[in-house]
C-alpha positions in Angstrom: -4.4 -7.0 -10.1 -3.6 -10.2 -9.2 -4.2 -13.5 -11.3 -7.4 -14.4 -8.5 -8.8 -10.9 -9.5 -7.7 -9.0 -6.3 -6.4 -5.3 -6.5 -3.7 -3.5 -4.7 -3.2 0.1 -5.5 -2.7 3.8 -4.1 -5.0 6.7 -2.9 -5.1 10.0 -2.5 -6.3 10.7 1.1 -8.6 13.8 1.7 -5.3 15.4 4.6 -3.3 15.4 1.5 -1.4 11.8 1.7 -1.2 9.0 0.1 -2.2 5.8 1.3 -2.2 1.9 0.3 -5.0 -0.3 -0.3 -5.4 -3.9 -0.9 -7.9 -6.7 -1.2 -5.7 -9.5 -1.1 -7.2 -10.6 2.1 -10.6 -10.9 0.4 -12.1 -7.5 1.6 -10.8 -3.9 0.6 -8.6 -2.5 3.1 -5.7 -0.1 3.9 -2.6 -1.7 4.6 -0.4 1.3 5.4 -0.2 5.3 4.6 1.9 8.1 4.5 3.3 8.5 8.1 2.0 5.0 9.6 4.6 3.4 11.8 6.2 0.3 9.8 5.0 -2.8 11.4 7.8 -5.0 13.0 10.5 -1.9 12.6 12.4 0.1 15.4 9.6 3.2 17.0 10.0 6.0 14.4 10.5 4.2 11.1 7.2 5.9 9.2 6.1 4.7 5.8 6.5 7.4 2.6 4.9 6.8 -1.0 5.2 9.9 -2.6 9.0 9.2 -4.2 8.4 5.3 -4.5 5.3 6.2 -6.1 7.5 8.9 -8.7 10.1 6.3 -9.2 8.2 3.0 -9.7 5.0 3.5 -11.0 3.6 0.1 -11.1 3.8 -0.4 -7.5 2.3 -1.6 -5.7 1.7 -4.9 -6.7 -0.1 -7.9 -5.6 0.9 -11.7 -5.7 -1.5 -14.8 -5.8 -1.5 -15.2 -2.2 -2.5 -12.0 -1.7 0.3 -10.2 -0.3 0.7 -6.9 -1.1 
């Protein structure tokens, strides 16, 4: 949580992945899950949560102007 009260955290998707959500933009949304193509990098490059998410527990996290 953020200090303007927004949230930013993981979920568990129903296919068996994990995914990102965040309401830094004002409304709840996901920004990326498990297997999404990373915006802005080379055709291929997929997001993965599951070892960020073993290694770093507190991520994600959510700055004041609402990026994730």
């Amino acid at each position: 949580m953020n200090n303007n009260g927004h949230v930013a955290f993981y979920g568990g998707l129903t296919n068996g992945t994990v995914g990102l959500w965040s309401e830094g933009s004002g409304s709840l949304s996901l920004v990326a899950r498990d297997g999404m193509q990373v915006v802005g990098a080379p055709e291929g490059v997929h997001h993965s949560f599951g070892i960020l998410r073993d290694f770093f527990p507190d991520l994600p996290s959510l700055n004041d102007a609402g990026q994730v």
